[in-house]
C-alpha positions as CSV (number, residue, x, y, z in Angstrom):
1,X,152.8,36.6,6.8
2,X,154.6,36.2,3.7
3,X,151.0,34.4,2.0
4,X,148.9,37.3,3.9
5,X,150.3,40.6,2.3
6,X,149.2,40.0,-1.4
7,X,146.1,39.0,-0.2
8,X,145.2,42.7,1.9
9,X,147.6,44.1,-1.0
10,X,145.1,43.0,-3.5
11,X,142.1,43.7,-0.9
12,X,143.4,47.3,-1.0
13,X,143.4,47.4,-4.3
14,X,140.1,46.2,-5.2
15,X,138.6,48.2,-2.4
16,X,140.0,51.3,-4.0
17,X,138.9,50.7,-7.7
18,X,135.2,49.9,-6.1
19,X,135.1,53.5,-4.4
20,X,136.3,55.4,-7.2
21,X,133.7,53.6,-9.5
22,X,131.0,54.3,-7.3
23,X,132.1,58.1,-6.8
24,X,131.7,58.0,-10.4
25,X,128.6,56.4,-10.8
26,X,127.1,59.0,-8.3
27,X,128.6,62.2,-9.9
28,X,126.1,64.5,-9.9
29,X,125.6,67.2,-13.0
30,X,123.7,70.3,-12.2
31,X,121.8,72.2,-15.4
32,X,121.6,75.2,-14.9
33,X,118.3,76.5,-17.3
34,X,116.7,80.1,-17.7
35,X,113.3,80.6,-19.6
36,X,111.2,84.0,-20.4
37,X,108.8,81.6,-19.2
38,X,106.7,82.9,-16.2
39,X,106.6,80.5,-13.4
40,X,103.1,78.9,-12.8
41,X,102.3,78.3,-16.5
42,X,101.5,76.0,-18.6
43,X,104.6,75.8,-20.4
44,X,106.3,76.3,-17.0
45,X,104.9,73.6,-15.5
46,X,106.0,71.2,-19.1
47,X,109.8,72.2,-18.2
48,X,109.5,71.5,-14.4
49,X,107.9,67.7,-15.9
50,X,110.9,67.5,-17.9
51,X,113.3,67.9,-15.4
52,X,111.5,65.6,-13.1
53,X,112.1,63.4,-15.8
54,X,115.5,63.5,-16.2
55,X,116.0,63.5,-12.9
56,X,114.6,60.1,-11.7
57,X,115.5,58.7,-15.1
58,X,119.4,59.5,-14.4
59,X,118.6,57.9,-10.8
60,X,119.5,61.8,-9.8
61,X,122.4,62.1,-11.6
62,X,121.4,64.8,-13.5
63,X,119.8,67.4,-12.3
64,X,117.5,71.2,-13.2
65,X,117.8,74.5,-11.6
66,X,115.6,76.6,-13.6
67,X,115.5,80.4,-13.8
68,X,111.9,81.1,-15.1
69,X,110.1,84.6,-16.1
70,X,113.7,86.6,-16.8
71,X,115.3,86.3,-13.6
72,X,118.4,85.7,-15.8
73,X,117.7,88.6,-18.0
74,X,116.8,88.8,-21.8
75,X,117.8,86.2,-24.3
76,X,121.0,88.3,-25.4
77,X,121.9,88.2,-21.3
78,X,120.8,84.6,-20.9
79,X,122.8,83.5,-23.9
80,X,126.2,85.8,-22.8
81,X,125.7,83.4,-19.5
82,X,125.2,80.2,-21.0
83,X,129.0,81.5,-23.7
84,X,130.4,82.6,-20.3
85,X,129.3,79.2,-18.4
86,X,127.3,81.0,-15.9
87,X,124.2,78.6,-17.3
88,X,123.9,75.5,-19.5
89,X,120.7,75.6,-21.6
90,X,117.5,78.0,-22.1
91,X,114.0,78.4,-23.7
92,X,115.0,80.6,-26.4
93,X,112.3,82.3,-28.8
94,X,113.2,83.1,-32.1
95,X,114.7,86.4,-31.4
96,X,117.6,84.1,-29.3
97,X,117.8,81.3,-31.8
98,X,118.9,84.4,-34.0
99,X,121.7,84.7,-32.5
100,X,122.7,81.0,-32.5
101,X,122.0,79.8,-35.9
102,X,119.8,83.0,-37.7
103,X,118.8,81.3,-40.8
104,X,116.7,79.0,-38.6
105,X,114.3,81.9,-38.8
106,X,113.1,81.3,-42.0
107,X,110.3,79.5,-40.4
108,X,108.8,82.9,-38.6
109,X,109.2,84.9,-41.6
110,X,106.0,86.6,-41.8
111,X,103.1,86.0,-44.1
112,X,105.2,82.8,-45.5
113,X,103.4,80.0,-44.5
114,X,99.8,79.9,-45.0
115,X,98.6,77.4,-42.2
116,X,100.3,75.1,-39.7
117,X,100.6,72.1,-41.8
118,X,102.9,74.1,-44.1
119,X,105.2,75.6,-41.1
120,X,105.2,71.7,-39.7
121,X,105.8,70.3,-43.1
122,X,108.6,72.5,-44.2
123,X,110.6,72.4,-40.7
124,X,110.7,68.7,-40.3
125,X,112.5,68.7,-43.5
126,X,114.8,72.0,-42.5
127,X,115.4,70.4,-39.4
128,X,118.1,68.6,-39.8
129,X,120.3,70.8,-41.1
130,X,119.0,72.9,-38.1
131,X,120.0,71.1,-36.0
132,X,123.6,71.3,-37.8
133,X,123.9,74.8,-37.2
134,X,123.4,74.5,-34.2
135,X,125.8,72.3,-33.3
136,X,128.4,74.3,-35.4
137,X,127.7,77.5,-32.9
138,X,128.6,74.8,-30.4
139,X,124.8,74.2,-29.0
140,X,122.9,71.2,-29.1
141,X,119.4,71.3,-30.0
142,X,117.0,69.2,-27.8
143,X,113.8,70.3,-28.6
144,X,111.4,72.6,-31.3
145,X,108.4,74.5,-29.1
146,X,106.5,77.1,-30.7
147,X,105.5,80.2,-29.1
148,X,102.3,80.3,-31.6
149,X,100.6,82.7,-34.0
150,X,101.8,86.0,-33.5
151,X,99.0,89.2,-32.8
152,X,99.4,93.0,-32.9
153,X,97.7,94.2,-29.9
154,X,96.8,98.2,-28.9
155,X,95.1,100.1,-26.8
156,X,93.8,101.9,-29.5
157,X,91.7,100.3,-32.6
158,X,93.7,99.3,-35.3
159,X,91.2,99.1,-38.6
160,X,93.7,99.2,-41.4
161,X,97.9,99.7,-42.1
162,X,98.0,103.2,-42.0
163,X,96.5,103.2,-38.7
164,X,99.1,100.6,-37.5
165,X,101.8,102.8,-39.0
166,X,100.2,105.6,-36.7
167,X,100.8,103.8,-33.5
168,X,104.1,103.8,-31.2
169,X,104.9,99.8,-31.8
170,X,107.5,97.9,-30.1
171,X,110.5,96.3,-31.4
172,X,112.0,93.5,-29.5
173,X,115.8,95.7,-29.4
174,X,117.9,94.2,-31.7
175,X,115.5,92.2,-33.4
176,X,117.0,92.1,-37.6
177,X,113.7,90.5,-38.4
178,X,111.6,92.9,-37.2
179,X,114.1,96.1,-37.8
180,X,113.8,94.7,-41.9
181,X,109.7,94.5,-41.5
182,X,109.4,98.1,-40.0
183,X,111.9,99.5,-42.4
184,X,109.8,97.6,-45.0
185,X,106.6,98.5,-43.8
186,X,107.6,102.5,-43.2
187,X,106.8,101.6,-39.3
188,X,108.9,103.6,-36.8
189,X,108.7,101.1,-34.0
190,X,110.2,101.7,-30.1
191,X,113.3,99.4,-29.7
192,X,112.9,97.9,-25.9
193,X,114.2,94.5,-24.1
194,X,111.1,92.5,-23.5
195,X,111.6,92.6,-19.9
196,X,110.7,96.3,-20.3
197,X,107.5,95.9,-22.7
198,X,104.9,95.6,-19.4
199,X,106.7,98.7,-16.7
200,X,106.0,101.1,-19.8
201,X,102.6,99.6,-21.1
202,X,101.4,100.2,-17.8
203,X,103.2,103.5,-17.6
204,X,100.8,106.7,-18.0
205,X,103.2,108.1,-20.4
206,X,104.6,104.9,-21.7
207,X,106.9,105.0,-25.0
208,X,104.9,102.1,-26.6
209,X,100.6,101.2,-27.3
210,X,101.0,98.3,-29.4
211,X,102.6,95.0,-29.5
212,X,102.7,91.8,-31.0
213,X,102.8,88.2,-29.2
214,X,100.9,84.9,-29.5
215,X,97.5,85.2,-27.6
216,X,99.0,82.8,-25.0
217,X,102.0,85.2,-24.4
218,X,99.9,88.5,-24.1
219,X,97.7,86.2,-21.5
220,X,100.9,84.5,-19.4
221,X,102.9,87.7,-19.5
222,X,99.9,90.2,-18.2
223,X,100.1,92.7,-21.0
224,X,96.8,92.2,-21.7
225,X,95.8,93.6,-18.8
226,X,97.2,97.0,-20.5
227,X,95.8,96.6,-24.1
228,X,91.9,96.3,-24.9
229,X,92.2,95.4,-29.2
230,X,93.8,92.6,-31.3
231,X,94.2,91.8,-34.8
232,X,92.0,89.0,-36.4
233,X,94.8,88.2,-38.8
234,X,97.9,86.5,-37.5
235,X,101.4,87.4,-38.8
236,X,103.0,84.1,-38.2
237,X,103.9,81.0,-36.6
238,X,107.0,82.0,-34.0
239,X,109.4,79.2,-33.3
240,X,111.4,78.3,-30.3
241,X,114.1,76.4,-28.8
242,X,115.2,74.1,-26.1
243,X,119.0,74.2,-26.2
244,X,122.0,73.5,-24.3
245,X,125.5,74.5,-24.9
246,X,128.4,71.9,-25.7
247,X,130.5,73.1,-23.1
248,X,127.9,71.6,-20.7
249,X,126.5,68.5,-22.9
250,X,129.6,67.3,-24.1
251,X,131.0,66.1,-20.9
252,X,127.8,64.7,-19.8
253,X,128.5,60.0,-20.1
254,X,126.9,59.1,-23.1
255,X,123.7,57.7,-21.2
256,X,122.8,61.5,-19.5
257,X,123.3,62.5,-23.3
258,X,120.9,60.8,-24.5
259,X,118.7,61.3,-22.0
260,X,118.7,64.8,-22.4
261,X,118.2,65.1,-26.0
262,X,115.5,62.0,-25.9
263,X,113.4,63.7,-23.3
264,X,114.2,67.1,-25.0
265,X,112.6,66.2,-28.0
266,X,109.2,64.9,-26.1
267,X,109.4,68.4,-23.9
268,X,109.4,70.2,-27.2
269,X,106.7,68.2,-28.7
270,X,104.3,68.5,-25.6
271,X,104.9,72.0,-25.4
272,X,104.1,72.4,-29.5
273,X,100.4,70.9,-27.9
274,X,100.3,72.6,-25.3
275,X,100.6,76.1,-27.7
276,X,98.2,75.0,-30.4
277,X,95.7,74.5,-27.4
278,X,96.1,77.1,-25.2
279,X,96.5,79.6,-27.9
280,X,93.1,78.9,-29.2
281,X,91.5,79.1,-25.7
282,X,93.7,82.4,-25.5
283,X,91.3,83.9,-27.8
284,X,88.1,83.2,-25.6
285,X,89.5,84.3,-22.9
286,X,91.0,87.5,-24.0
287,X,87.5,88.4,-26.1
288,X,86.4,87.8,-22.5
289,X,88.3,89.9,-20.5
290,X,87.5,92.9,-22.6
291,X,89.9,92.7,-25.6
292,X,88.4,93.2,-29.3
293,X,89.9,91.6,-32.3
294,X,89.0,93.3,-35.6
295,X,90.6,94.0,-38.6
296,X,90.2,91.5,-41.4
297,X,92.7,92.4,-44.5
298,X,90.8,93.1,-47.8
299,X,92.8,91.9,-51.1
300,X,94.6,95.1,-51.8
301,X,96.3,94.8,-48.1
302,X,96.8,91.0,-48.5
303,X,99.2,92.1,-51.4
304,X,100.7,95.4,-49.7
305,X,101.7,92.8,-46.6
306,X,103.0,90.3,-49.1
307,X,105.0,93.0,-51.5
308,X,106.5,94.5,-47.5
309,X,107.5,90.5,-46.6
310,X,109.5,90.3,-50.3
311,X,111.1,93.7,-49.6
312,X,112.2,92.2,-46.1
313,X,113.1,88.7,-47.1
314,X,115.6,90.7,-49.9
315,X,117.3,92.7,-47.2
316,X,117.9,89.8,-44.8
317,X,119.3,87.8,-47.4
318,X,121.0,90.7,-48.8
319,X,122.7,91.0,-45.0
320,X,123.4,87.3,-44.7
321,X,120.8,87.1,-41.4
322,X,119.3,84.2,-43.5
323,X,120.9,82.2,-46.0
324,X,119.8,82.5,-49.3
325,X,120.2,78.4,-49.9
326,X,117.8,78.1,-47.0
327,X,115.4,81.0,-48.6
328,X,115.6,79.2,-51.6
329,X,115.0,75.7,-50.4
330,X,111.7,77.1,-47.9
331,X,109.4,78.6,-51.0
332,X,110.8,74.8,-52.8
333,X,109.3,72.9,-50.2
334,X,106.4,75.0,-50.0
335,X,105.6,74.6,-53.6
336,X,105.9,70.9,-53.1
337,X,103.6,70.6,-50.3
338,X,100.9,73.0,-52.3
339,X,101.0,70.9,-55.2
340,X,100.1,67.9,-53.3
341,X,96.7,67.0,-54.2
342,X,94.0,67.0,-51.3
343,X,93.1,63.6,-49.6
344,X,89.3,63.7,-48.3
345,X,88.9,62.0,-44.8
């Protein structure tokens, strides 16, 4: 007997460690992630891939429950959850990234950036100190998806900028970006949540004819269904986010963290392709389903839009929104890139 009880003691004791490792090794970690996103979309069906992902890759260790198409409410709601702990990450446009890290939005200031290979140039340098300010708004960045090149669409014709002035425009509410263009532009647009934006296009005395969004969006979102013209030129290139907040990803083990940001960053990427593609299809279809794009700027608009985007970029810089180091250090890189010479194929 005396031999015996070390032997079960240490039985006991081994036994014990072994179920408390396992529990560990099967704690489960549940994130919680909204999207604008409507369900059944391309982009949609990119996130659900991603979790899928994650989910067999962390042998169900980690795991999606995704609130698409606003069920969680505008990015300002969606983003009080995520501060409050209600959810973990989100889809975030650039009106949401805003509010994280603002300056970030030097890379959908209108009428900046001339073609994609400028945008793409220019952010992969920005981006890490991007990422930075993200992280000091206690946010991790995963991924970089664009929402693409950004429309005005009417239900009137829109044939020149005093007729766009003319027309009852929305604002995304809250928006400093676009509140700087319309003041710029002597525009007196309708401030609504987006969530709002189809209910009074489809109203018969709606408060707004005219909005802007990236082909795809007008398509996945059904406002095109309320709208029958476009504009030919685009305004910019809009940026979004895949993000999740420290509170969450901080006390994820080290392997689920880098899971998440790996496969983060390939989600992003796949739903950059996804955008470029689908928002050139967009066009096709919308031209087929009734809506006309016109309006090609002559030379004395092409300056009048450029002299309203230097007014703009003064007063958000003047207001902190964007930093003027970050200002500064875009139209630098820019230069740079444009004074590359050409390489022929």
């Amino acid at each position: 007997m005396v031999l015996r009880l070390p032997v079960l003691l240490i039985s006991f004791i081994l036994s014990s460690i072994l179920l408390i490792q396992s529990a560990n090794a099967k704690e489960q970690y549940t994130f919680k992630f909204a999207t604008l996103v409507p369900a059944d979309t391309a982009w949609m069906k990119e996130i659900d891939r991603w979790a899928e992902e994650v989910y067999q890759k962390s042998n169900g260790r980690l795991k999606f429950k995704i609130y698409p198409g606003g069920v969680m409410g505008d990015e300002p709601d969606v983003l009080r959850k995520m501060r409050s702990r209600q959810l973990q990450g989100a889809f975030f446009t650039g009106y949401g990234i805003g509010r994280i890290y603002s300056s970030a939005r030097v890379l959908e200031m209108p009428f900046l950036f001339q073609n994609i290979d400028e945008s793409d140039f220019v952010r992969d340098k920005l981006m890490p100190e991007i990422e930075a300010g993200f992280r000091n708004k206690g946010f991790e960045l995963l991924g970089w998806p664009e929402i693409g090149t950004i429309h005005f669409f009417s239900k009137q014709p829109i044939r020149s900028l005093e007729e766009l002035k003319g027309k009852h425009i929305w604002l995304w509410q809250g928006d400093p970006v676009g509140e700087a263009f319309a003041e710029a532009a002597g525009v007196s647009p309708v401030p609504l949540s987006i969530i709002d934006v189809y209910t009074q296009l489809s109203a018969r005395h709606g408060s707004i004819d005219t909005v802007y969004n990236s082909t795809f969006g007008v398509l996945t979102m059904q406002w095109y269904t309320k709208l029958s013209y476009a504009t030919n030129v685009s305004m910019t290139n809009a940026i979004g986010s895949l993000v999740v907040s420290h509170s969450f990803y901080n006390k994820l083990p080290k392997d689920l963290k880098q899971l998440l940001k790996s496969s983060g960053v390939k989600a992003g990427k796949n739903i950059n392709d996804i955008t470029r593609k689908d928002n050139k299809e967009s066009i096709t279809l919308l031209k087929d389903s009734g809506i006309e794009f016109m309006w090609d700027w002559n030379e004395q608009e092409i300056k009048e839009m450029l002299a309203i985007r230097d007014t703009a970029a003064a007063e958000l810089i003047k207001s902190g929104y964007i930093s003027k180091d970050i200002f500064d250090k875009t139209r630098s890189l820019l230069d740079e890139f444009r004074s590359k010479p050409e390489t022929s194929e």
